[in-house]
PyMOL commands that place a pseudoatom at each C-alpha (Angstrom):
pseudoatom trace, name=CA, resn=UNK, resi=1, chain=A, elem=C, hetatm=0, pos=[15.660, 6.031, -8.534]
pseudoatom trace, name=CA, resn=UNK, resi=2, chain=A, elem=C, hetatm=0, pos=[16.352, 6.289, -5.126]
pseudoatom trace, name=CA, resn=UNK, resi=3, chain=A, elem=C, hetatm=0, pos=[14.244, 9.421, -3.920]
pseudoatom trace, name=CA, resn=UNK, resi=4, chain=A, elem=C, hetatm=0, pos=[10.740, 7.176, -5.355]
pseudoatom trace, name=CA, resn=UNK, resi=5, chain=A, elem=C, hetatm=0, pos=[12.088, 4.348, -2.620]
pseudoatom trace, name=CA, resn=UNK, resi=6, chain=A, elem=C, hetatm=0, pos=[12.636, 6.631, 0.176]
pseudoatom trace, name=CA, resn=UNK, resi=7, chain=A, elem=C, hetatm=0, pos=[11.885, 10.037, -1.124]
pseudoatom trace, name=CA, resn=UNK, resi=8, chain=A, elem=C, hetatm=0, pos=[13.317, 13.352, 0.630]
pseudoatom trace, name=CA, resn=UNK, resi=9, chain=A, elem=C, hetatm=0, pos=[9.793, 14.629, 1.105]
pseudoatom trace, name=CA, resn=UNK, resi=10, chain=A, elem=C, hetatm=0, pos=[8.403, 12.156, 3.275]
pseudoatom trace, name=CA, resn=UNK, resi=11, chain=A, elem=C, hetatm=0, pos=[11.381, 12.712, 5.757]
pseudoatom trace, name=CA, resn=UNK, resi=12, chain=A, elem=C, hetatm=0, pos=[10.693, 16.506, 5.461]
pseudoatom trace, name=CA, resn=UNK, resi=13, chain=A, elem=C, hetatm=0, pos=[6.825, 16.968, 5.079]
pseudoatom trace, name=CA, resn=UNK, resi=14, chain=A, elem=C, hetatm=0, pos=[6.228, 13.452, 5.948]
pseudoatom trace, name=CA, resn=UNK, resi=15, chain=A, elem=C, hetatm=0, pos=[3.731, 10.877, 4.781]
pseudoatom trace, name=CA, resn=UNK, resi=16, chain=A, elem=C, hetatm=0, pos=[0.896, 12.546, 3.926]
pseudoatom trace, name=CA, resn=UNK, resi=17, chain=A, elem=C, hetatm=0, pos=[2.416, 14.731, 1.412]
pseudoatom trace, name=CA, resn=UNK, resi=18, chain=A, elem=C, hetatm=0, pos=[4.719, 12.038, 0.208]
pseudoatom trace, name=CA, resn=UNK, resi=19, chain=A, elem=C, hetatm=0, pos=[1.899, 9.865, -0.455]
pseudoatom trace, name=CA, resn=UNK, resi=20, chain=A, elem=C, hetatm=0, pos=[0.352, 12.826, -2.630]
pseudoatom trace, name=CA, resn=UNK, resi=21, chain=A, elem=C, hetatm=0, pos=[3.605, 13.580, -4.308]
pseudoatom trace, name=CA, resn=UNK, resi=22, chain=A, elem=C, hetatm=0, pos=[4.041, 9.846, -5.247]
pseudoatom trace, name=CA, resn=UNK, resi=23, chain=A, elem=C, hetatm=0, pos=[0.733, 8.849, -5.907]
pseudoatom trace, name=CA, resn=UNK, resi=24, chain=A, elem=C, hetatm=0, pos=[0.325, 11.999, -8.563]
pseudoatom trace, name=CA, resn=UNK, resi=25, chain=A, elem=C, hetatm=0, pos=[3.399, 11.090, -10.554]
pseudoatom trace, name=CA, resn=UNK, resi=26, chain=A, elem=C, hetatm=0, pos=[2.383, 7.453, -10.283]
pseudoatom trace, name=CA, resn=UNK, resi=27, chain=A, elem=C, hetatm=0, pos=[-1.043, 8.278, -12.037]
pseudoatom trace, name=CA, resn=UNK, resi=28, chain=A, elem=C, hetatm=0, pos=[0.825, 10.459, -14.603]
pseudoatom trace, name=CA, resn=UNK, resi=29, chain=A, elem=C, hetatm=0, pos=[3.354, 7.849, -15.812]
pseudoatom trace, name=CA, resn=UNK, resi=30, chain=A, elem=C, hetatm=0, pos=[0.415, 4.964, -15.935]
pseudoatom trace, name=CA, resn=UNK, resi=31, chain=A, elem=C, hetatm=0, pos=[-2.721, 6.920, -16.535]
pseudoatom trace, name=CA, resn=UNK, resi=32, chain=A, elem=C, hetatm=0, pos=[-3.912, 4.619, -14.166]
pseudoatom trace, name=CA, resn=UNK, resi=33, chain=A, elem=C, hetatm=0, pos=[-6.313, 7.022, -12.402]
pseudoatom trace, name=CA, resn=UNK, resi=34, chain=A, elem=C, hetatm=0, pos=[-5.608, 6.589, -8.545]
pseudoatom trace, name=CA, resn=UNK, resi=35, chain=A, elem=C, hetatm=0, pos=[-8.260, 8.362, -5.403]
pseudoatom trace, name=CA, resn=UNK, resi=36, chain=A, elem=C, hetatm=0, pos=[-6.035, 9.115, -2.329]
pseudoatom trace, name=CA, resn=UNK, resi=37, chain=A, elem=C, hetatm=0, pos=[-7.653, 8.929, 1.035]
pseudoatom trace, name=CA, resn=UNK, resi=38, chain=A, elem=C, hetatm=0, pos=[-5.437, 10.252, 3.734]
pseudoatom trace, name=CA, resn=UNK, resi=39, chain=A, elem=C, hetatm=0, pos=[-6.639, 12.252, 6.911]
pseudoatom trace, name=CA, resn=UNK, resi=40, chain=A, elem=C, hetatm=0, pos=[-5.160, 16.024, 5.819]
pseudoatom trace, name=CA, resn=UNK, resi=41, chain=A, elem=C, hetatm=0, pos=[-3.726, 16.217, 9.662]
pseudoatom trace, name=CA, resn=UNK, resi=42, chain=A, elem=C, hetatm=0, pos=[-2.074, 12.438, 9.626]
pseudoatom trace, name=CA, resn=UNK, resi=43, chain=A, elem=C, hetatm=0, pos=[0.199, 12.191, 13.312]
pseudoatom trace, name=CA, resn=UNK, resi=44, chain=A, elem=C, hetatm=0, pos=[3.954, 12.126, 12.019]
pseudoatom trace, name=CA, resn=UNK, resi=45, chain=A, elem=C, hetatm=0, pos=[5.011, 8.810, 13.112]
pseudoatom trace, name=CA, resn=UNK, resi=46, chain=A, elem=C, hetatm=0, pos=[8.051, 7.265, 13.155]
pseudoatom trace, name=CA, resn=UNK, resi=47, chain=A, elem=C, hetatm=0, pos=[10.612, 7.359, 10.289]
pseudoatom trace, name=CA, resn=UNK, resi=48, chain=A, elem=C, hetatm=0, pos=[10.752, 3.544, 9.681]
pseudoatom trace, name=CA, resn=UNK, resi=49, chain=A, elem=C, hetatm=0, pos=[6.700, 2.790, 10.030]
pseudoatom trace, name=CA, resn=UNK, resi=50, chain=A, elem=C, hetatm=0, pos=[6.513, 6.063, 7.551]
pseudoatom trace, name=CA, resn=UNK, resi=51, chain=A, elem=C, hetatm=0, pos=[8.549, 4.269, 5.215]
pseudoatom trace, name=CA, resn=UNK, resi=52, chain=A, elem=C, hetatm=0, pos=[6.972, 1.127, 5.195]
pseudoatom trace, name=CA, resn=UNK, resi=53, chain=A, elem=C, hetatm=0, pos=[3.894, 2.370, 4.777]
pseudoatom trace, name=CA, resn=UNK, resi=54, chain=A, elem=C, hetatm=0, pos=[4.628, 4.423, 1.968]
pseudoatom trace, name=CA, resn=UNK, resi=55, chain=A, elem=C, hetatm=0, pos=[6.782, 0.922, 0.227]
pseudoatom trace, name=CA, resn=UNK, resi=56, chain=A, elem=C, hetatm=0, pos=[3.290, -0.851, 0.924]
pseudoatom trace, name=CA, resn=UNK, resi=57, chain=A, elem=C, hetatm=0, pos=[1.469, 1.571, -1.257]
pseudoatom trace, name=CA, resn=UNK, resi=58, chain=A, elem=C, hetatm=0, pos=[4.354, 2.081, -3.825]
pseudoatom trace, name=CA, resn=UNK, resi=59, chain=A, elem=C, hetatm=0, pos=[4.550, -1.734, -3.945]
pseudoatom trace, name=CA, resn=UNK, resi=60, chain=A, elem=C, hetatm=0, pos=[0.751, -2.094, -4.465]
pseudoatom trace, name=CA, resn=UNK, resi=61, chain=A, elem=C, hetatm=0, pos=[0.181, 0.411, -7.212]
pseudoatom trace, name=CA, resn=UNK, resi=62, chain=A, elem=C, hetatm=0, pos=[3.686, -1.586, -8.832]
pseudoatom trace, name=CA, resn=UNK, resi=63, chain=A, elem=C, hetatm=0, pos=[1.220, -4.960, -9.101]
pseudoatom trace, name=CA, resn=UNK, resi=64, chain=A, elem=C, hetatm=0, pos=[-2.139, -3.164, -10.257]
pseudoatom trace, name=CA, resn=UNK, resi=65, chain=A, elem=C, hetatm=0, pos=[0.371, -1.513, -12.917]
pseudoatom trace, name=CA, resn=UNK, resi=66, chain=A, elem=C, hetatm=0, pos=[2.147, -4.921, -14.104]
pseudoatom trace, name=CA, resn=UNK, resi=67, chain=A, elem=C, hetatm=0, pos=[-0.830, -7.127, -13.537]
pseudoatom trace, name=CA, resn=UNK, resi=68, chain=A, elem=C, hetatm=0, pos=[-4.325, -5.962, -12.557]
pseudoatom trace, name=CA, resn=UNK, resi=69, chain=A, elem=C, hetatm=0, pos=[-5.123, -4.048, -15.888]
pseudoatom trace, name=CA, resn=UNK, resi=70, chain=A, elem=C, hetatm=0, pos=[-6.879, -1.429, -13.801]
pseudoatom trace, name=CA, resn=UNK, resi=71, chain=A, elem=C, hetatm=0, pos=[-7.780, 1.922, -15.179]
pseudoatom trace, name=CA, resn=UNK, resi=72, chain=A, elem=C, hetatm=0, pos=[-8.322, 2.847, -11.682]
pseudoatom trace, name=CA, resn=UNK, resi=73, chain=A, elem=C, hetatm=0, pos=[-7.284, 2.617, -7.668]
pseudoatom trace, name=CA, resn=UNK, resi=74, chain=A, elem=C, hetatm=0, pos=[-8.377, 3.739, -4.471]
pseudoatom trace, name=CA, resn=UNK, resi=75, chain=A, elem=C, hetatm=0, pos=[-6.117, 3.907, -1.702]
pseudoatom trace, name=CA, resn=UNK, resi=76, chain=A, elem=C, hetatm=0, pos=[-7.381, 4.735, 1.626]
pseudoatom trace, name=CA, resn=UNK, resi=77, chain=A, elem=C, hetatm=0, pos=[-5.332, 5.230, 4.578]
pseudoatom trace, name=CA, resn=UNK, resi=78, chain=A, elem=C, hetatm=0, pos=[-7.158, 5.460, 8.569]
pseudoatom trace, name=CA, resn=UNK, resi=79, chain=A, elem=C, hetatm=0, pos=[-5.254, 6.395, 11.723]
pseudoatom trace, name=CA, resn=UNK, resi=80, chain=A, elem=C, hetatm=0, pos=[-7.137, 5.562, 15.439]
pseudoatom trace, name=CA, resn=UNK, resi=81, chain=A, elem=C, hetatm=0, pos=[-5.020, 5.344, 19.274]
pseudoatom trace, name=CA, resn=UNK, resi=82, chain=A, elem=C, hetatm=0, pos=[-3.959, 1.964, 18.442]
pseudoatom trace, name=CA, resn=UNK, resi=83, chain=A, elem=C, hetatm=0, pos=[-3.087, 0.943, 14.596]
pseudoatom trace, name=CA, resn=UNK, resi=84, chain=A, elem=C, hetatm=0, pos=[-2.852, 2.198, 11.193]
pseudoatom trace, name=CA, resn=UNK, resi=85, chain=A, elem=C, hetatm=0, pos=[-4.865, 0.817, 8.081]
pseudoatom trace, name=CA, resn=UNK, resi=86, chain=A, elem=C, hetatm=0, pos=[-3.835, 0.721, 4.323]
pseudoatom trace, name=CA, resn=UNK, resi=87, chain=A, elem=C, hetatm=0, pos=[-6.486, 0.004, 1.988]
pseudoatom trace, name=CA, resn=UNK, resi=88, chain=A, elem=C, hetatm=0, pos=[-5.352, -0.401, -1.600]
pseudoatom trace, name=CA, resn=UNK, resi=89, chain=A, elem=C, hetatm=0, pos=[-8.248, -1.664, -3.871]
pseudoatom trace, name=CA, resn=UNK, resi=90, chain=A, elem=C, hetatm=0, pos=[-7.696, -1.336, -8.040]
pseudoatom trace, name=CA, resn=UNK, resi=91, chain=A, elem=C, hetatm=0, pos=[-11.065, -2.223, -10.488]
pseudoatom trace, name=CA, resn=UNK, resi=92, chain=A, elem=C, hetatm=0, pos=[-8.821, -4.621, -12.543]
pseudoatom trace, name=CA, resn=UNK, resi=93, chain=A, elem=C, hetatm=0, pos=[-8.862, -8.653, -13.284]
pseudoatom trace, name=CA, resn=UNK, resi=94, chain=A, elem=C, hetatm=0, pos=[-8.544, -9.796, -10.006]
pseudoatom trace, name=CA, resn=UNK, resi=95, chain=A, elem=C, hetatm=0, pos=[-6.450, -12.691, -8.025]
pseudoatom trace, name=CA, resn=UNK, resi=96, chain=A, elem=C, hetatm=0, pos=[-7.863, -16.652, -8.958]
pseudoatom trace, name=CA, resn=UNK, resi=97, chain=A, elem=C, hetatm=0, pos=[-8.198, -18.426, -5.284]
pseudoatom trace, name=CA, resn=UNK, resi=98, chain=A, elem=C, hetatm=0, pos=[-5.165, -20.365, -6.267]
pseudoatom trace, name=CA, resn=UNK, resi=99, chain=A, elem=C, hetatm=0, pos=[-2.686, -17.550, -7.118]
pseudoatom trace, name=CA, resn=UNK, resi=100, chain=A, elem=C, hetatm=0, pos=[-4.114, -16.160, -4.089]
pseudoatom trace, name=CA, resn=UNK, resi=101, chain=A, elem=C, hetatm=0, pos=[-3.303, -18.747, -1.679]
pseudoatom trace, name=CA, resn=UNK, resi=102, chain=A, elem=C, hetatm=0, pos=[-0.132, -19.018, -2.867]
pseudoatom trace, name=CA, resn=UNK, resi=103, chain=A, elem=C, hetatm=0, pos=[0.507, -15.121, -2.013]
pseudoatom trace, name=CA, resn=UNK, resi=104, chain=A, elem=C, hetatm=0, pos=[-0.392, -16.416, 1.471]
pseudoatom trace, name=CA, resn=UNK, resi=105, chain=A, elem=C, hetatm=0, pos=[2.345, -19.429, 1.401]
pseudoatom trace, name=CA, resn=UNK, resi=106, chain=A, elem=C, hetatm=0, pos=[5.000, -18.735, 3.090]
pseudoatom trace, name=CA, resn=UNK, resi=107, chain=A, elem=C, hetatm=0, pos=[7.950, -18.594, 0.792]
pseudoatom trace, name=CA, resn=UNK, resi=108, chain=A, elem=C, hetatm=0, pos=[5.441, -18.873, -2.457]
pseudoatom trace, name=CA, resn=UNK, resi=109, chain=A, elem=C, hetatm=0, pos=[4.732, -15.014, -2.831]
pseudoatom trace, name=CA, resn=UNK, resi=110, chain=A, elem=C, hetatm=0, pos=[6.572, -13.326, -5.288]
pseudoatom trace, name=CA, resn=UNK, resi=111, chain=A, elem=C, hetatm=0, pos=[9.513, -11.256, -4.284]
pseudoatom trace, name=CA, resn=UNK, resi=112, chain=A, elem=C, hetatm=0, pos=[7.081, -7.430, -3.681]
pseudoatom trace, name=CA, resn=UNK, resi=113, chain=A, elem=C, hetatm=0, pos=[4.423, -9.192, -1.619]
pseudoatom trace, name=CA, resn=UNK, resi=114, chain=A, elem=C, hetatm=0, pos=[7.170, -11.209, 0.470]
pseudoatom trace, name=CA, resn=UNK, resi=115, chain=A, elem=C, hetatm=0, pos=[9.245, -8.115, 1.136]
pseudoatom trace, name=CA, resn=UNK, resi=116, chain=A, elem=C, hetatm=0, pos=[5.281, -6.501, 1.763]
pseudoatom trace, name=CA, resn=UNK, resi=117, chain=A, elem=C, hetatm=0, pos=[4.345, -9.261, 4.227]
pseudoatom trace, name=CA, resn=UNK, resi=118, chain=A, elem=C, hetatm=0, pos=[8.175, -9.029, 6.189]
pseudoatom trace, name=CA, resn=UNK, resi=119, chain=A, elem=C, hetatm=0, pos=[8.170, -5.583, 6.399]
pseudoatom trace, name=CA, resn=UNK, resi=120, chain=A, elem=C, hetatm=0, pos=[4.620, -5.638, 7.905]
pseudoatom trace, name=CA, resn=UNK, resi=121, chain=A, elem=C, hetatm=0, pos=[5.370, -8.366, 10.042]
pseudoatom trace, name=CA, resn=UNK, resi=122, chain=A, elem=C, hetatm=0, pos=[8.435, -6.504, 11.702]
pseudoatom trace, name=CA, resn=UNK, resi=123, chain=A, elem=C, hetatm=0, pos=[5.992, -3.937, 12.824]
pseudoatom trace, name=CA, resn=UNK, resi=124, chain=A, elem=C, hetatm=0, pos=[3.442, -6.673, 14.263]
pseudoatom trace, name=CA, resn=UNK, resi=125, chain=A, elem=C, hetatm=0, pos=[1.071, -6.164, 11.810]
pseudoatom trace, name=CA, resn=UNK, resi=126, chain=A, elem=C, hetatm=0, pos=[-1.093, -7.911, 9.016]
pseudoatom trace, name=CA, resn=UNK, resi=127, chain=A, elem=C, hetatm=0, pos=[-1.274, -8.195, 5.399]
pseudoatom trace, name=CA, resn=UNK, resi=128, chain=A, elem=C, hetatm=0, pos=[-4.863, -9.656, 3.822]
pseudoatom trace, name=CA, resn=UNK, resi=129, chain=A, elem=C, hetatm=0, pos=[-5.111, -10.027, 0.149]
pseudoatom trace, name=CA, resn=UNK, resi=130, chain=A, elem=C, hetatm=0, pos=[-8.810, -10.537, -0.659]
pseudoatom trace, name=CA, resn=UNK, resi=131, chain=A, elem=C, hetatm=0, pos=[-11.294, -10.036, -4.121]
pseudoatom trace, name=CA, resn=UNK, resi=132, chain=A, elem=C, hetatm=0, pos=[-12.863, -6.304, -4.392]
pseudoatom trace, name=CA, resn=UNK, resi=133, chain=A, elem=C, hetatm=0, pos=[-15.560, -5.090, -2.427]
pseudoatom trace, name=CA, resn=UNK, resi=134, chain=A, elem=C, hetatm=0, pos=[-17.890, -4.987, -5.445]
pseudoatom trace, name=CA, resn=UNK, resi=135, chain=A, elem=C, hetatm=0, pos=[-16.378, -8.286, -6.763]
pseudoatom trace, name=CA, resn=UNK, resi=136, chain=A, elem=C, hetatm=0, pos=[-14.298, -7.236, -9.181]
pseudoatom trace, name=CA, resn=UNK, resi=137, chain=A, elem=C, hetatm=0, pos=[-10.664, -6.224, -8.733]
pseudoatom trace, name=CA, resn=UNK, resi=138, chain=A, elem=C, hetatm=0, pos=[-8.522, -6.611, -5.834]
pseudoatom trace, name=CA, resn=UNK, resi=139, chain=A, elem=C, hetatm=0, pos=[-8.360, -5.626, -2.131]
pseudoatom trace, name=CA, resn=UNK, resi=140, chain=A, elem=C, hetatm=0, pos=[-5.106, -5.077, -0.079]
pseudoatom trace, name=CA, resn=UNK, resi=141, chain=A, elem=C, hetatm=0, pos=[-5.525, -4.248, 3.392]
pseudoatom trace, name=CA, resn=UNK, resi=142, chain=A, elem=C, hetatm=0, pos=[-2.540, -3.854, 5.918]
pseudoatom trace, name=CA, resn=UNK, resi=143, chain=A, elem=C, hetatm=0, pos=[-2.832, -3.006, 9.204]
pseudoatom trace, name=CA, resn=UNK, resi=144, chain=A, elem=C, hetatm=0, pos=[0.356, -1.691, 11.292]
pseudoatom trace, name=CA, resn=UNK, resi=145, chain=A, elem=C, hetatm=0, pos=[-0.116, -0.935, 15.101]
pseudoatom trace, name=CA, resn=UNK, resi=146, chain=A, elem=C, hetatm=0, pos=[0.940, 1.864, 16.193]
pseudoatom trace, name=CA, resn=UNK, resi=147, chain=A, elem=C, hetatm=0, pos=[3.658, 2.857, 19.052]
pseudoatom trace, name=CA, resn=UNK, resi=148, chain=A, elem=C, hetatm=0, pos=[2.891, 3.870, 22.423]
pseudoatom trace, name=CA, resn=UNK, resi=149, chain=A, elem=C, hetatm=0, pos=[3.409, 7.581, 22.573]
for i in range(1, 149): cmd.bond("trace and resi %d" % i, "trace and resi %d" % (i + 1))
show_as sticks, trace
zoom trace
């Protein structure tokens, strides 16, 4: 259980790979069909942020499992000079506005999107929980800025 909540590849090949590695047995077990977007030459970056970017993604595709009824996701991960984006966006039933703003209570969210929203925070970044692009489904977008090199 351990090595799929910090697994020994993403120390060793890093997140890029990890993210592959995870994502492909994720779509296995749940034959929830899932589209990776992740530049091939991603900057290693620092152990924690690696982590908690691959927990954010792990902890996204654990919610479109349990409760979107999604047969698909789309994950799409963007690196410029100053920040990192995670886009996670499933095809499933969606969030009603109220379950939604209680997600974005402090305190209210339930214990993935809380531990989501502090590990984000610790970094200085933001979490957005929003409907689909296409209006269907849901969109999570965190952004994480990155360190000075």
């Amino acid at each position: 259980m351990s090595y799929l909540l910090h697994p020994p590849l993403l120390d060793e090949a890093g997140l890029a790979s990890a993210l592959r590695w995870y994502v492909e047995g994720f779509a296995e077990r749940s034959k929830i069909r899932v589209d990776l977007e992740i530049p091939r030459q991603i900057d290693r970056l620092p152990r924690d942020l690696e982590t908690v970017i691959f927990r954010i993604v792990q902890e996204c595709l654990t919610n479109i499992h349990r409760h979107a009824h999604s047969r698909s996701a789309a994950i799409r991960i963007a690196q410029s000079e100053t920040e990192i984006k995670i886009e996670v966006q499933d095809e499933g039933k969606g969030i009603s506005d109220s379950k939604r703003a209680e997600l974005e209570s402090p305190g209210k969210a339930g214990v993935g999107i809380t531990g989501m929203r502090e590990r984000i925070r610790q970094w200085g970044g933001n979490l957005q929980i929003a409907p689909g692009r296409n209006g269907s489904g849901t969109l999570v977008t965190a952004c994480l800025p990155l360190p000075d090199r």
